[in-house]
mmCIF file of the C-alpha atoms, coordinates in Angstrom:
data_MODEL
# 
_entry.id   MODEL 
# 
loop_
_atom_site.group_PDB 
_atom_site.id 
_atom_site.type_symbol 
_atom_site.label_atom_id 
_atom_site.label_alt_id 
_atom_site.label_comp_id 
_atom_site.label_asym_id 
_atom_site.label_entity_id 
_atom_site.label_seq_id 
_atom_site.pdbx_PDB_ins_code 
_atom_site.Cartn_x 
_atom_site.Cartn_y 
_atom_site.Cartn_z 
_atom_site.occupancy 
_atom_site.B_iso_or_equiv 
_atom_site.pdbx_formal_charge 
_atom_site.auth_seq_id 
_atom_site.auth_comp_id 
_atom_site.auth_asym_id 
_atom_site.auth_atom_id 
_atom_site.pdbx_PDB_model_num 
ATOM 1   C CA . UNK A 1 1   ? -23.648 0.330   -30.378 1.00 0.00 ? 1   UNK A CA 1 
ATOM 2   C CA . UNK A 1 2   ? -23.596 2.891   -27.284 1.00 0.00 ? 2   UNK A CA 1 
ATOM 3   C CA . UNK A 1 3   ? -20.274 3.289   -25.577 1.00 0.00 ? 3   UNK A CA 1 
ATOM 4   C CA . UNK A 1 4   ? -21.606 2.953   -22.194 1.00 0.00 ? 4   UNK A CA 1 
ATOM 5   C CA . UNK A 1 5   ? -25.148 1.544   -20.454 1.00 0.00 ? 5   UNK A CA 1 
ATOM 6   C CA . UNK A 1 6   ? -27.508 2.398   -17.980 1.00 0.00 ? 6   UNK A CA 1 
ATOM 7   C CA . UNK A 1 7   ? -26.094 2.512   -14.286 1.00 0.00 ? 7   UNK A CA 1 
ATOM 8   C CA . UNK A 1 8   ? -22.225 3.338   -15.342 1.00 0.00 ? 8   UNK A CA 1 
ATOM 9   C CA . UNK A 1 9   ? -20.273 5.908   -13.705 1.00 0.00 ? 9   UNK A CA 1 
ATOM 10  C CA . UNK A 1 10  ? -18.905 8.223   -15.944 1.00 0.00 ? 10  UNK A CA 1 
ATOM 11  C CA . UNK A 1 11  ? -16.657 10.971  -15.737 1.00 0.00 ? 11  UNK A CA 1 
ATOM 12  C CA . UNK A 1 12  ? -17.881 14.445  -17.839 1.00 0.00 ? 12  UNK A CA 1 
ATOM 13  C CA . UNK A 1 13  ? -14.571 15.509  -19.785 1.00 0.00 ? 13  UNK A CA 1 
ATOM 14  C CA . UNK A 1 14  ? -14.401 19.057  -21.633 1.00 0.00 ? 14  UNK A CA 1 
ATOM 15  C CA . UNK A 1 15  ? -16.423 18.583  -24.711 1.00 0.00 ? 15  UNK A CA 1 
ATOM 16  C CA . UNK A 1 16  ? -16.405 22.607  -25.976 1.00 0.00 ? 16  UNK A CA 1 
ATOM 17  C CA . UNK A 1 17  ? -14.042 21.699  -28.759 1.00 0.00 ? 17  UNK A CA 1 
ATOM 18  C CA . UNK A 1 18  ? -15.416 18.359  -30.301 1.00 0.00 ? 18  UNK A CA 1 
ATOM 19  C CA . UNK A 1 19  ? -16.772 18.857  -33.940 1.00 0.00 ? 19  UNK A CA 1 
ATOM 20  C CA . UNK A 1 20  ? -20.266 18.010  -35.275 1.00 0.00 ? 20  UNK A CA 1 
ATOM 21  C CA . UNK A 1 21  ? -20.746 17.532  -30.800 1.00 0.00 ? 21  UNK A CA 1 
ATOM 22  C CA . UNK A 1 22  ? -24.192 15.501  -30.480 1.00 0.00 ? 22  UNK A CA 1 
ATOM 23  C CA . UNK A 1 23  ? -26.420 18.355  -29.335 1.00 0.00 ? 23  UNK A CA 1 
ATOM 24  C CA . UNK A 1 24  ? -25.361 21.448  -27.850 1.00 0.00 ? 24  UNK A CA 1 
ATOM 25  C CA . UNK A 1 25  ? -22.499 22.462  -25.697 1.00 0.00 ? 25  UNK A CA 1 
ATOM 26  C CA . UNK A 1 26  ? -23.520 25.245  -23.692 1.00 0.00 ? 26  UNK A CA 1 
ATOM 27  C CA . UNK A 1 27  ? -21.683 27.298  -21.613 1.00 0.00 ? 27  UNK A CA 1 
ATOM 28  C CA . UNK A 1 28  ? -23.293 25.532  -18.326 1.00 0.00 ? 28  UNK A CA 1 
ATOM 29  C CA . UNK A 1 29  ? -21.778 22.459  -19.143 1.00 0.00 ? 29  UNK A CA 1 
ATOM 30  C CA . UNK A 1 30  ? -18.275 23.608  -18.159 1.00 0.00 ? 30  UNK A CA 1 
ATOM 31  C CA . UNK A 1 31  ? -19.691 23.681  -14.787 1.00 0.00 ? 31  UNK A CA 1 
ATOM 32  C CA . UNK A 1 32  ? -19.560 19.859  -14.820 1.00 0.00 ? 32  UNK A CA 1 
ATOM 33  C CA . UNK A 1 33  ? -16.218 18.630  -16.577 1.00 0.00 ? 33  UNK A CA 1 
ATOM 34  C CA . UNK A 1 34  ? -14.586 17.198  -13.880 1.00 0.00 ? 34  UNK A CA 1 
ATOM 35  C CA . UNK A 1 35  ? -17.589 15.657  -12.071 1.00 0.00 ? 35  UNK A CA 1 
ATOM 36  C CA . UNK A 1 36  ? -19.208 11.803  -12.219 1.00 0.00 ? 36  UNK A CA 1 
ATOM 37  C CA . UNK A 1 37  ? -22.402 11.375  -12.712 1.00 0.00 ? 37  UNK A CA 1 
ATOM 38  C CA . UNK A 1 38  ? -24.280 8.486   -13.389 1.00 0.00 ? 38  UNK A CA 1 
ATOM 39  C CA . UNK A 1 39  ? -26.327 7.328   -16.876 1.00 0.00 ? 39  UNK A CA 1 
ATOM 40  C CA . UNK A 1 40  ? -29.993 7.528   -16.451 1.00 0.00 ? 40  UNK A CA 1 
ATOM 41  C CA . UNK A 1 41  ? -30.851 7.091   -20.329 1.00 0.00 ? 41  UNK A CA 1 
ATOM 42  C CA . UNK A 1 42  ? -29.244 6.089   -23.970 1.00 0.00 ? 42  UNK A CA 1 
ATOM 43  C CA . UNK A 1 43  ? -30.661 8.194   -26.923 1.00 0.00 ? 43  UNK A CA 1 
ATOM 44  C CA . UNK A 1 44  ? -30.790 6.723   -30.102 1.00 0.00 ? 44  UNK A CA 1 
ATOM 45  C CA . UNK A 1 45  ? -32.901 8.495   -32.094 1.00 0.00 ? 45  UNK A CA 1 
ATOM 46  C CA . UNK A 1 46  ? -30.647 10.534  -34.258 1.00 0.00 ? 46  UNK A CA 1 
ATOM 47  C CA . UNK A 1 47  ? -31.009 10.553  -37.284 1.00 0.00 ? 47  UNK A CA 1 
ATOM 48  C CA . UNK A 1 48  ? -27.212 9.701   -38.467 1.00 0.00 ? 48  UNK A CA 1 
ATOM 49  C CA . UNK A 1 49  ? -26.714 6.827   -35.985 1.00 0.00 ? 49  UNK A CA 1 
ATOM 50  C CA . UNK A 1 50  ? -24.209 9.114   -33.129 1.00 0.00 ? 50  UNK A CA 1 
ATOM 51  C CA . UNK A 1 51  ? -25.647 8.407   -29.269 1.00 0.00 ? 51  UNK A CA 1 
ATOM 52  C CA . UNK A 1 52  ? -26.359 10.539  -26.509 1.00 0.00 ? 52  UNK A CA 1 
ATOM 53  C CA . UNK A 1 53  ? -27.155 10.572  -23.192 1.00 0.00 ? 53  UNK A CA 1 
ATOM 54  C CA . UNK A 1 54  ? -28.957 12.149  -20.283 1.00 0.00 ? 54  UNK A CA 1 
ATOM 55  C CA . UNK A 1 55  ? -27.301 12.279  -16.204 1.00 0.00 ? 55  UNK A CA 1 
ATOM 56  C CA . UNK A 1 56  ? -28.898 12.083  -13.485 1.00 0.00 ? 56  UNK A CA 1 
ATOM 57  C CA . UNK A 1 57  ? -28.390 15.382  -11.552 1.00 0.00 ? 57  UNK A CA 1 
ATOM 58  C CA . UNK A 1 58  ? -27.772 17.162  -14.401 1.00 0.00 ? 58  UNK A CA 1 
ATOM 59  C CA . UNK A 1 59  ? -30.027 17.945  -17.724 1.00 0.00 ? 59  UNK A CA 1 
ATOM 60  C CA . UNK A 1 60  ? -28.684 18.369  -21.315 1.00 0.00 ? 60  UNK A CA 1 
ATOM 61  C CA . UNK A 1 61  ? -27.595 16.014  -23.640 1.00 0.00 ? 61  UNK A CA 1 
ATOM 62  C CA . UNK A 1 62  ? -23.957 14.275  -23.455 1.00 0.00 ? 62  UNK A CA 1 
ATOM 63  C CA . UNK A 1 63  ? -22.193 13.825  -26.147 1.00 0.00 ? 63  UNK A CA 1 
ATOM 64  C CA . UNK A 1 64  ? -20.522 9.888   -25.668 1.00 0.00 ? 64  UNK A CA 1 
ATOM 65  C CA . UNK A 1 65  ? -16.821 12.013  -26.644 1.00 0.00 ? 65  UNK A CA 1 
ATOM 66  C CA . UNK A 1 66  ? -16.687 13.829  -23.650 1.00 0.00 ? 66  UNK A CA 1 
ATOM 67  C CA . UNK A 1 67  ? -17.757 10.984  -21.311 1.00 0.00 ? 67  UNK A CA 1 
ATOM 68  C CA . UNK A 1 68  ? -15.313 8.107   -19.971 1.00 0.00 ? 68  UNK A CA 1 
ATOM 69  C CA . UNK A 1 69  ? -15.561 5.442   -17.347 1.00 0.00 ? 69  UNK A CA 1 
ATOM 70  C CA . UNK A 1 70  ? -15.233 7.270   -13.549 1.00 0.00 ? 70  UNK A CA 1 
ATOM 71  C CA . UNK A 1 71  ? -13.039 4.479   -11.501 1.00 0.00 ? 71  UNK A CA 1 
ATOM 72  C CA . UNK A 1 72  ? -14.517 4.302   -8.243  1.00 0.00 ? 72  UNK A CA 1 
ATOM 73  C CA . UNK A 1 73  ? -11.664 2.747   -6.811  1.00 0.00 ? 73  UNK A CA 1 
ATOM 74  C CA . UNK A 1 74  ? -10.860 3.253   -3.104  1.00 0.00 ? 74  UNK A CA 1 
ATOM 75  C CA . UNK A 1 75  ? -8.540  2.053   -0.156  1.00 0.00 ? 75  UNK A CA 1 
ATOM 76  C CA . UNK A 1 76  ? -10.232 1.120   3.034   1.00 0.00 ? 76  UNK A CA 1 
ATOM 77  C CA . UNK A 1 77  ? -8.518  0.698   6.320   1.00 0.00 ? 77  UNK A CA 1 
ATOM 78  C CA . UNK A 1 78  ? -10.292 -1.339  9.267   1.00 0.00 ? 78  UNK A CA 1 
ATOM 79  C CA . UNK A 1 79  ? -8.415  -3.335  12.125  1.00 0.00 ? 79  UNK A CA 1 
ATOM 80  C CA . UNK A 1 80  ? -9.529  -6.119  14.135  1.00 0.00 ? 80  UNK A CA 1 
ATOM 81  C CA . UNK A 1 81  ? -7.524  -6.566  17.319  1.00 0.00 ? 81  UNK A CA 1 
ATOM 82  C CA . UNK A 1 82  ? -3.959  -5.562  16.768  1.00 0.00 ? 82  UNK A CA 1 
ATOM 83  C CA . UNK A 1 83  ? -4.114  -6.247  12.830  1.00 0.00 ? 83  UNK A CA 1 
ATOM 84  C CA . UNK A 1 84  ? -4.494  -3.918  10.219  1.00 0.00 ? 84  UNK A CA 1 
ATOM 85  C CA . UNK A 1 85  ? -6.030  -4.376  7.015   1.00 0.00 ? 85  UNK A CA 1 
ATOM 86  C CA . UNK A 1 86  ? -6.024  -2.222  3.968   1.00 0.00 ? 86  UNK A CA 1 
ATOM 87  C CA . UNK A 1 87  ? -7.927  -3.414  1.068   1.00 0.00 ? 87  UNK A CA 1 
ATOM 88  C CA . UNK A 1 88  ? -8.424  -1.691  -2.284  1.00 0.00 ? 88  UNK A CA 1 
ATOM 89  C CA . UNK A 1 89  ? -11.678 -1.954  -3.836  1.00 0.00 ? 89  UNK A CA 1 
ATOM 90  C CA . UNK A 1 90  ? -12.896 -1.040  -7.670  1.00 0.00 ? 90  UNK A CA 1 
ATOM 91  C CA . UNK A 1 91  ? -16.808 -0.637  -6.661  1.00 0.00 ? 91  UNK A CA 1 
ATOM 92  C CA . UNK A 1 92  ? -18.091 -3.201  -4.649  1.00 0.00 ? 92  UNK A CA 1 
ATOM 93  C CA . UNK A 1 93  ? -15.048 -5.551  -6.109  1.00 0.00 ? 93  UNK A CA 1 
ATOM 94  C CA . UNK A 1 94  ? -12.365 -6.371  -3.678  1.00 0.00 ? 94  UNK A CA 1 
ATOM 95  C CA . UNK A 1 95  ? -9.042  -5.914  -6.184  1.00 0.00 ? 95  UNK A CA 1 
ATOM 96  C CA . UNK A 1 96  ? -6.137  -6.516  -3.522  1.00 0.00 ? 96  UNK A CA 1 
ATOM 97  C CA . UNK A 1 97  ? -5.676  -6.814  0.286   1.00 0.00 ? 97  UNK A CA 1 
ATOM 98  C CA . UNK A 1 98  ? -2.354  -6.420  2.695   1.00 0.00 ? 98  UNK A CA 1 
ATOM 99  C CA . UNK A 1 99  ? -2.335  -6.405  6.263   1.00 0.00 ? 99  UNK A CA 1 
ATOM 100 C CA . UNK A 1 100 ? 0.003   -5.412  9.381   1.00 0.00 ? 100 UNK A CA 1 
ATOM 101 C CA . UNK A 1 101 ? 0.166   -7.215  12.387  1.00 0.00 ? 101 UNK A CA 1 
ATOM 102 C CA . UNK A 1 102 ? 1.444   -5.681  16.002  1.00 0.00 ? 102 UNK A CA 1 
ATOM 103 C CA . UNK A 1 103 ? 3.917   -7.657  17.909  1.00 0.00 ? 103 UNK A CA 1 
ATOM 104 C CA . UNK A 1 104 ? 2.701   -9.361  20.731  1.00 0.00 ? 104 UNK A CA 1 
ATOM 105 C CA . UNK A 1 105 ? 4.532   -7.422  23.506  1.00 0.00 ? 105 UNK A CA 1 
ATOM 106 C CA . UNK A 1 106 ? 4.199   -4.270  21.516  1.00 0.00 ? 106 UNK A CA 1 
ATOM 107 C CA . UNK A 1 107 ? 1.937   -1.115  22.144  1.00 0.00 ? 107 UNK A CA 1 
ATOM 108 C CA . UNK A 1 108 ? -0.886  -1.159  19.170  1.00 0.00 ? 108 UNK A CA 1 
ATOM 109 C CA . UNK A 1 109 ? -0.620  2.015   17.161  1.00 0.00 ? 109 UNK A CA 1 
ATOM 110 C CA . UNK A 1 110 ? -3.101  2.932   14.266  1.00 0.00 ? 110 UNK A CA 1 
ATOM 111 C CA . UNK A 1 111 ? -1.397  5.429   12.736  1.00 0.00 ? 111 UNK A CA 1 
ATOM 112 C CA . UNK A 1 112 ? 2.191   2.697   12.238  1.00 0.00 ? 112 UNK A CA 1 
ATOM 113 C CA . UNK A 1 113 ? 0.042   -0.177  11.274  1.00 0.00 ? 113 UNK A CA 1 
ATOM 114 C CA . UNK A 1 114 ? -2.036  2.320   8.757   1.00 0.00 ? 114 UNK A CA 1 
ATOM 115 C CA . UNK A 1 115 ? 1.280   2.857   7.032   1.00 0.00 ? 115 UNK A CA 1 
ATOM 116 C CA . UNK A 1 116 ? 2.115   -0.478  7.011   1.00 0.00 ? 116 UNK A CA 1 
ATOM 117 C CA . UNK A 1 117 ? -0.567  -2.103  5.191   1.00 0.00 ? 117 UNK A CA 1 
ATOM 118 C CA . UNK A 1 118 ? -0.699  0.586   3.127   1.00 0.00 ? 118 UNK A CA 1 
ATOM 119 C CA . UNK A 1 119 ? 2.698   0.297   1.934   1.00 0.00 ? 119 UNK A CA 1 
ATOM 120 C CA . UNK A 1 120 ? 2.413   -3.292  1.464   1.00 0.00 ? 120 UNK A CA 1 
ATOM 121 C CA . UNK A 1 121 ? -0.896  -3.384  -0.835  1.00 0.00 ? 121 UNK A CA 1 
ATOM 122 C CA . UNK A 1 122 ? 0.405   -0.293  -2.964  1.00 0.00 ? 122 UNK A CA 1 
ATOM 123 C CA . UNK A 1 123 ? 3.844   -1.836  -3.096  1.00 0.00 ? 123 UNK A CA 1 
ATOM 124 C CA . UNK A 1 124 ? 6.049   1.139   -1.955  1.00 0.00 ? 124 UNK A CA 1 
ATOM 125 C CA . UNK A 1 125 ? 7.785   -1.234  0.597   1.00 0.00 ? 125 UNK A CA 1 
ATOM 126 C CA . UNK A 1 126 ? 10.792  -2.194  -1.485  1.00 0.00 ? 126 UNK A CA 1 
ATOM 127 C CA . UNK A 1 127 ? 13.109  -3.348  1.592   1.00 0.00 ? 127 UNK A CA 1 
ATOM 128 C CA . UNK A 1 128 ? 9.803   -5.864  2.732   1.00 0.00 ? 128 UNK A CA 1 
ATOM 129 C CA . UNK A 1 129 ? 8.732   -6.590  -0.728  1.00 0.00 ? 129 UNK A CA 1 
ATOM 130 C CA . UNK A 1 130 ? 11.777  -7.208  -2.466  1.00 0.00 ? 130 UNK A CA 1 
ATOM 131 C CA . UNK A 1 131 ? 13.175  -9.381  0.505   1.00 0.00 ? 131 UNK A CA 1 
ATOM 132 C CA . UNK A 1 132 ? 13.370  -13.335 -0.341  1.00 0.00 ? 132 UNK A CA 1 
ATOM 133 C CA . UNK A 1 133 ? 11.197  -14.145 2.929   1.00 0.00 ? 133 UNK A CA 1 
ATOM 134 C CA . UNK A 1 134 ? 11.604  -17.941 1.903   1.00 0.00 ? 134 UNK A CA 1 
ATOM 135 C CA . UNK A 1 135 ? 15.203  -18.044 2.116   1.00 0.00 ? 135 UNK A CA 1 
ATOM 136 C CA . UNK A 1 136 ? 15.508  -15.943 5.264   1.00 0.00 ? 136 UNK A CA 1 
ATOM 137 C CA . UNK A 1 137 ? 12.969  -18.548 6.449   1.00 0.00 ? 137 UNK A CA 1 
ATOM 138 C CA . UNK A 1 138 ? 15.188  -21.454 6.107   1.00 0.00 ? 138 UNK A CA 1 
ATOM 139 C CA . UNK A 1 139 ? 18.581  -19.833 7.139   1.00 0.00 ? 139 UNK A CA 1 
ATOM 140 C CA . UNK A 1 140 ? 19.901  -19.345 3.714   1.00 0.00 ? 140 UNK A CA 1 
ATOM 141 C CA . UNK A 1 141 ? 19.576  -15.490 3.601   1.00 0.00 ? 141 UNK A CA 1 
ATOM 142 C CA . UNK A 1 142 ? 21.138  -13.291 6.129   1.00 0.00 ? 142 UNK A CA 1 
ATOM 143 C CA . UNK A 1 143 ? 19.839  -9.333  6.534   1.00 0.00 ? 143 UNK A CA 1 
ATOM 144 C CA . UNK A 1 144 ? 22.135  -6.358  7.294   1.00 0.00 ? 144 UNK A CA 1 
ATOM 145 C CA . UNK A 1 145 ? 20.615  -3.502  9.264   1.00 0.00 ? 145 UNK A CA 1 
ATOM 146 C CA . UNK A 1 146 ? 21.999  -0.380  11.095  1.00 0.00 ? 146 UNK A CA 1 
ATOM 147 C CA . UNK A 1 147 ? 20.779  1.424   14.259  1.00 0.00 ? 147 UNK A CA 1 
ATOM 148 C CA . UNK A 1 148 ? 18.213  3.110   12.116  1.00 0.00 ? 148 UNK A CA 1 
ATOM 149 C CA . UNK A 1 149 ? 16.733  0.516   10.432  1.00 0.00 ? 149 UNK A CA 1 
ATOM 150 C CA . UNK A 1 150 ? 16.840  -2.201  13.317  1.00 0.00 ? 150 UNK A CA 1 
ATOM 151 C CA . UNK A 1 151 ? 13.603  -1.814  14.905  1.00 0.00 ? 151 UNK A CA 1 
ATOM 152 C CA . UNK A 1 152 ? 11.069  -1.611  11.577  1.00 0.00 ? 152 UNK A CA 1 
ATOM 153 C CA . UNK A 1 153 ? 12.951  -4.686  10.241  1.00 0.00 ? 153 UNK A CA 1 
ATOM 154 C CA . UNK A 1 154 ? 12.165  -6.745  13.261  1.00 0.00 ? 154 UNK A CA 1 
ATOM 155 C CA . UNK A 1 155 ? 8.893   -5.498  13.214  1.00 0.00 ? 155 UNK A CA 1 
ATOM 156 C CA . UNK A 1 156 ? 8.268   -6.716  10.182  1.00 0.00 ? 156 UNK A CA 1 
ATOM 157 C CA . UNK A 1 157 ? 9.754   -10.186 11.324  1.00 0.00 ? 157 UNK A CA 1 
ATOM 158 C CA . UNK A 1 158 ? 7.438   -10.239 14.267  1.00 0.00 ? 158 UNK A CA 1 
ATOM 159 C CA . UNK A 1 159 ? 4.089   -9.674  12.179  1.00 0.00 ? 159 UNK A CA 1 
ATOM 160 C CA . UNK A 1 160 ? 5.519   -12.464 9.933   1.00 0.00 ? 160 UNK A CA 1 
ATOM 161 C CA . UNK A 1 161 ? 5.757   -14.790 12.754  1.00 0.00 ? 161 UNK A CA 1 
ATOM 162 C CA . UNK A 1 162 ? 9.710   -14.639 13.097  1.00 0.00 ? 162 UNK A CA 1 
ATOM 163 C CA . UNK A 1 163 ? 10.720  -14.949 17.112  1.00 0.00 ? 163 UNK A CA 1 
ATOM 164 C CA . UNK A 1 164 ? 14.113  -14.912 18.991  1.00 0.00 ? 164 UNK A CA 1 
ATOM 165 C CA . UNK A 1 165 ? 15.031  -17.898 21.337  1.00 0.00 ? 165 UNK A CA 1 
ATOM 166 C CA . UNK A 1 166 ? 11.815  -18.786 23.091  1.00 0.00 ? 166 UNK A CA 1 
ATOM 167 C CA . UNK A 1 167 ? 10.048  -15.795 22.386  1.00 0.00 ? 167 UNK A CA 1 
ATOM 168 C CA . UNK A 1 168 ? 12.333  -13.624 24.525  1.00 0.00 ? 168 UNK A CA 1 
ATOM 169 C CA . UNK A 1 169 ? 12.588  -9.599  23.043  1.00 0.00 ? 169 UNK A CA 1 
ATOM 170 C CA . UNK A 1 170 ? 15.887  -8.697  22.036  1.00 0.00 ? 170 UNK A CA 1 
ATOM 171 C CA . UNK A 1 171 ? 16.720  -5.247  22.041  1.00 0.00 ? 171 UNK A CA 1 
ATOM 172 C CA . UNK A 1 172 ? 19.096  -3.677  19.289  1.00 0.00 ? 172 UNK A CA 1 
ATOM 173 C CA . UNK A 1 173 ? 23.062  -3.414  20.166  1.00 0.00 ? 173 UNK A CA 1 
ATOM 174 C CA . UNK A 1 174 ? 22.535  0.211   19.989  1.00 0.00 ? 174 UNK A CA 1 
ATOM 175 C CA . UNK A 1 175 ? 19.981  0.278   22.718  1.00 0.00 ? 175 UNK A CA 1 
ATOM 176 C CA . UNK A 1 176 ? 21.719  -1.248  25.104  1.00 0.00 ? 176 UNK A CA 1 
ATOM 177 C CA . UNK A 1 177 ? 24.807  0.450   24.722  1.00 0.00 ? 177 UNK A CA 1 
ATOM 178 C CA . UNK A 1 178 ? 22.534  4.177   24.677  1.00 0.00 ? 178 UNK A CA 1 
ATOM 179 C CA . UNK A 1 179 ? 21.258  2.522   27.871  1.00 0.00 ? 179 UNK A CA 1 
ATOM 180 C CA . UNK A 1 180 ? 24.343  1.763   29.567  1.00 0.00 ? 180 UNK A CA 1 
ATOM 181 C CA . UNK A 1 181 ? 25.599  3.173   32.811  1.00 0.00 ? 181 UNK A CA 1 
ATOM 182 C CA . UNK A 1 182 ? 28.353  5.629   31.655  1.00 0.00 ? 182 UNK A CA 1 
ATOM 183 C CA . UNK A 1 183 ? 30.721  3.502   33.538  1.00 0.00 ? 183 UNK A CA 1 
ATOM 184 C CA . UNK A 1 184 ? 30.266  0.461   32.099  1.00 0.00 ? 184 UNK A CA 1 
ATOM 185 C CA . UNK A 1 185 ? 30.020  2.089   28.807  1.00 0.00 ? 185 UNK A CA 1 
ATOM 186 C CA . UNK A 1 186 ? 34.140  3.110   29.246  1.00 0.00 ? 186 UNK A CA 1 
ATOM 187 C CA . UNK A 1 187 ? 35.211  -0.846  29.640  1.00 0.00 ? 187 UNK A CA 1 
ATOM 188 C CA . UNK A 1 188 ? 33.178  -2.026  26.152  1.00 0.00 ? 188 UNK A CA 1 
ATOM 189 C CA . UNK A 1 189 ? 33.754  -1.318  22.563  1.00 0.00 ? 189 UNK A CA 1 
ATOM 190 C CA . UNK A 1 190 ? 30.510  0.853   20.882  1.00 0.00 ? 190 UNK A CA 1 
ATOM 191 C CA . UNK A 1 191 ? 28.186  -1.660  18.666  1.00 0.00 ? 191 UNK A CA 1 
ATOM 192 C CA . UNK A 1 192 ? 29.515  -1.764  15.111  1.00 0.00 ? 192 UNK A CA 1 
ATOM 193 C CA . UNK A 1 193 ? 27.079  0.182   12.206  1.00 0.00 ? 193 UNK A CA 1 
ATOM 194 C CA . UNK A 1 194 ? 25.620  -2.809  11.291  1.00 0.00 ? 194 UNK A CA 1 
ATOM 195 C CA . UNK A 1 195 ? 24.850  -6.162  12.721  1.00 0.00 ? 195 UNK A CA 1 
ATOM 196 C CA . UNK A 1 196 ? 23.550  -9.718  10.216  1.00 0.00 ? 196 UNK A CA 1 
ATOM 197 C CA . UNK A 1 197 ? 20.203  -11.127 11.279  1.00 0.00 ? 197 UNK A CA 1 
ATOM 198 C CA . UNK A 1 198 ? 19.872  -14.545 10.046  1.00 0.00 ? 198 UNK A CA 1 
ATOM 199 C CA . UNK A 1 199 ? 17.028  -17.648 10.797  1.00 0.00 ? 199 UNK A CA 1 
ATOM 200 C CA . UNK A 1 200 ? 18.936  -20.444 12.661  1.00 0.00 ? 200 UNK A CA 1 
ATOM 201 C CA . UNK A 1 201 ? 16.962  -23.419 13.682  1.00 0.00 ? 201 UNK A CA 1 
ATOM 202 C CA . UNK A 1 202 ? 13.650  -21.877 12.934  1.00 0.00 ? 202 UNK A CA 1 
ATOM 203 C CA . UNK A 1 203 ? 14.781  -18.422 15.586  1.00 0.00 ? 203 UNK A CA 1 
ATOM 204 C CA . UNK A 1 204 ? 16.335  -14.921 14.742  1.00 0.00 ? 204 UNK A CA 1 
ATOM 205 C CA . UNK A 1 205 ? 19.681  -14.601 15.694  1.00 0.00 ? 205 UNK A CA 1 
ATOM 206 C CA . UNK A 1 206 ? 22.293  -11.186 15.252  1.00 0.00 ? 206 UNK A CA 1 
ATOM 207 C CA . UNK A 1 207 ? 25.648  -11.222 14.934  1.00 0.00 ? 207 UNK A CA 1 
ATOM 208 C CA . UNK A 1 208 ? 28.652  -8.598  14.098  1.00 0.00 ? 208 UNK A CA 1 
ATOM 209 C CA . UNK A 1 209 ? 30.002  -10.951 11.649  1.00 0.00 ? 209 UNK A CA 1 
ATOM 210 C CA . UNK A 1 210 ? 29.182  -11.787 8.348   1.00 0.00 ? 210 UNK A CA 1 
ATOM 211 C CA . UNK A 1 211 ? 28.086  -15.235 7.523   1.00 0.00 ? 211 UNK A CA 1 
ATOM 212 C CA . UNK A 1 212 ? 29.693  -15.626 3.957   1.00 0.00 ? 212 UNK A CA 1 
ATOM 213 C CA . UNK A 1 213 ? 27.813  -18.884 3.270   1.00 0.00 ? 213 UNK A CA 1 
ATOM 214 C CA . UNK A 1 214 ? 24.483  -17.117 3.377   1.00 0.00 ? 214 UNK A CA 1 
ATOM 215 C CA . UNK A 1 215 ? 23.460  -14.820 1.035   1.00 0.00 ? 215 UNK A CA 1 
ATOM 216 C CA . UNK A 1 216 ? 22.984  -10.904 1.874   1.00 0.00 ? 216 UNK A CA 1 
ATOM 217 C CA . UNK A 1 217 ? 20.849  -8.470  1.829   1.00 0.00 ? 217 UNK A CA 1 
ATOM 218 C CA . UNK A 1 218 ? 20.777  -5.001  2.473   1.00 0.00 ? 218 UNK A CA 1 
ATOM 219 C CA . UNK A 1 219 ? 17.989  -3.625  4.742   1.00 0.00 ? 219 UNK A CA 1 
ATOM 220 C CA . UNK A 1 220 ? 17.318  0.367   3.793   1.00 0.00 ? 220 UNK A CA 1 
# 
């Protein structure tokens, strides 16, 4: 039975050094390990049972050892509106989708939302993908973040439908204290390094203090 059929994608490997090869390798061949090619035709017809095949593109005869299976897998990005999709396909097969979504009041950039969805379909996210979203949800998880991490974590609450009281936009502790008039800034304490974000009564909420009750988790 032939390895492979009509119509697959294969990938030509290095097949100078295979014993008893089916045909010839000649020296042109090298020219093609490394390239994908697709089967035009299965040859049976020698004598002691081994298969070849012919390319299109390309002539000779391919020994099945020094063929494999080319993946034709590929990430496609596309938005519609201010979302982001990134969806990784093996062919014409969808295998897995992820998408980013720009906050309402928020400037839509390609290039951040890219990344996003990216991240989130190849799972290199481990702060988003690691974070129980269902217990935030219902108030039993609270999130520590610093000045540097602030603004992507809320991000990432916006896009997953998370809002402060009645929608408002709350900016970080940090902000507002950068943003201060210098003489204000002399009468108030500096923002501590990190705050607690938690879910109360279905809105975000910050606060310096930790909320032992809840369970924590480390934003990074």
């Amino acid at each position: 039975m032939s390895k492979f059929k009509v119509g697959d994608k294969v990938r030509i490997l290095d097949g100078s050094k295979i014993e008893n090869y089916t045909g010839k390798w000649d020296s042109f061949m090298n020219f093609c390990v490394g390239n994908v090619y697709t089967i035009k035709s299965v040859n049976r017809d020698w004598t002691d049972g081994r298969v070849s095949y012919r390319l299109n593109d390309v002539i000779f005869d391919w020994d099945e050892r020094c063929l494999e299976l080319a993946s034709e897998k590929k990430i496609v990005i596309t938005t519609h509106g201010k979302n982001t999709f990134a969806t990784l396909y093996d062919g014409k097969k969808v295998v897995s989708k992820a998408f980013a979504s720009c906050a309402p009041d928020d400037k839509f950039d390609f290039d951040v939302g890219a990344r996003l969805a990216f991240e989130r379909l190849m799972g290199t996210s481990p702060s988003v993908t690691s974070l129980d979203w269902n217990k935030f949800a219902h108030g039993k998880l609270e999130v520590k973040v610093n000045k540097k991490t602030y603004d992507a974590f809320i991000k990432e609450c916006y896009q997953r439908g998370f809002t402060w009281y009645a929608g408002r936009k709350v900016d970080s502790p940090w902000q507002l204290y950068d943003e201060m008039h210098y003489s204000f800034k002399a009468m108030v304490e500096p923002p501590s390094e990190h705050i607690y974000i938690s879910v109360v009564d279905g809105e975000l909420k910050w606060s310096y203090r930790r909320d032992k009750a809840l369970g924590e988790y480390e934003f990074v």
